[in-house]
N, C-alpha and C positions, 0 to 999 in steps of 0.2 A: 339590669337587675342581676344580681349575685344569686347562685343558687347553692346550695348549702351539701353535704354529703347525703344529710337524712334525707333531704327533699330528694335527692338523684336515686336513691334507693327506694322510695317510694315510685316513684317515675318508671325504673326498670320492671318492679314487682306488677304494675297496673301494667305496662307494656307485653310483659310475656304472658301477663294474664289474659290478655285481649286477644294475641297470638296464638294461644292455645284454641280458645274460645272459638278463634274466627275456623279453624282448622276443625275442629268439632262438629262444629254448624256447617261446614261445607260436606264434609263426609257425610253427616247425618240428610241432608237433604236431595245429595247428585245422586241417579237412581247411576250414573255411573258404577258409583260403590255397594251397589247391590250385593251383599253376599248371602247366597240360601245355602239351607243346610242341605246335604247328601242325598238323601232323602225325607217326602214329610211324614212320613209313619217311621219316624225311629226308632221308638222303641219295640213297635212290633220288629221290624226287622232284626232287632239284638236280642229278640226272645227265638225268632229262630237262627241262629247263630249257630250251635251247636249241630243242625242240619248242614250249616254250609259245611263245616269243616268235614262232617264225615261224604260229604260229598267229593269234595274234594281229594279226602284220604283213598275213595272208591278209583276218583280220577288216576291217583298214581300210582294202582295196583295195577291198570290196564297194563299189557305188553306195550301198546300204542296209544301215548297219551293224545290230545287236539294240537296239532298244530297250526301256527299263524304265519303268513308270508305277506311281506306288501310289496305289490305289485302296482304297476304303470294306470290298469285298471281297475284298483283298488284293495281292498284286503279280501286275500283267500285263506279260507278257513277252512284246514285237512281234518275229516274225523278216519278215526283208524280203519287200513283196510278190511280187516280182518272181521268185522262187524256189519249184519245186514242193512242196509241204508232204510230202507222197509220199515224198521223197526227205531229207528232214531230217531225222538220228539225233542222238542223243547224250544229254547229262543236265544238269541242270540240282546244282549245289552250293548249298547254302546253310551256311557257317561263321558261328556267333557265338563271337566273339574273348570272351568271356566267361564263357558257360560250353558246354563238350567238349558236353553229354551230348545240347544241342538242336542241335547239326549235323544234318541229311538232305539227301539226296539226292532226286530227282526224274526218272524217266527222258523225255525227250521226244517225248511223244504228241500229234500238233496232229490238230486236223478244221479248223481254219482258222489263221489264220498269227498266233494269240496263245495264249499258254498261260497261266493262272491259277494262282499259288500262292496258297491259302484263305487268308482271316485265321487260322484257328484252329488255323494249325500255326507262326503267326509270334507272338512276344513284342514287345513295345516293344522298341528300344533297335539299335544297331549289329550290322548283318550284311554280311558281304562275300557275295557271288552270283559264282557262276565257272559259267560256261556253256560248256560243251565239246564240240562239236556237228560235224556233217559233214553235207555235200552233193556229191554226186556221189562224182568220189576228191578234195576239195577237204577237208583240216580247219581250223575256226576254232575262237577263243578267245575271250570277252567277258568280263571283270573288272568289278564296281563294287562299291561302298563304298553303303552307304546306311543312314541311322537313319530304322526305320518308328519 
């Protein structure tokens, strides 16, 4: 049987159509491909928005910003000496953009002015840290990005 040019153009168009289709349907069903959003209240979170940033702007007024070190036994978190521990509330976040289910939270408890998150609540690979913290009636913000 001879097949003709129109025939083999219809052939290809049904063929990539199928191709696509098959690829759709696999993404759409493997919980593999799960992608959630950031968080599930986002728009409240983008109505306070304007608190992060002046939070933040608080953060970079201090003499001594937060600092972060990774260590053997896991991330230590400096808050500045200069500042009563007594008086420093808040929580420490940890998001991995990768997967939902290992996010936690960490409330801020110091005996001295470094806090320790354990290795063996961290995985390899990219975590964002949001540090949301208060002294006196002063609140600050501290963001970073880091791959343990």
């Amino acid at each position: 049987m001879k097949v003709n040019w129109g025939t083999s153009i219809v052939i290809a168009i049904v063929a990539f159509i199928g191709f696509i289709l098959f690829f759709v349907i696999k993404m759409s069903t493997n919980s593999k491909y799960d992608h959630d959003l950031v968080t599930e209240d986002y728009y409240q979170q983008e109505l306070l928005y304007q608190t992060d940033i002046d939070k933040e702007t608080n953060s970079r007024n201090l003499k001594e910003d937060v600092r972060i070190t990774q260590l053997s036994e896991g991330i230590d978190i400096t808050f500045p000496k200069n500042l009563d521990i007594s008086l420093i509330k808040g929580k420490v976040f940890l998001y991995r953009p990768s997967n939902k289910q290992l996010d936690f939270e960490i409330p801020i408890s110091l005996s001295n002015h470094n806090l320790l998150i354990p290795d063996n609540r961290l995985l390899d690979g990219r975590w964002n840290i949001k540090i949301d913290w208060s002294y006196k009636e002063n609140n600050y913000l501290f963001k970073k990005e880091l791959t343990y």
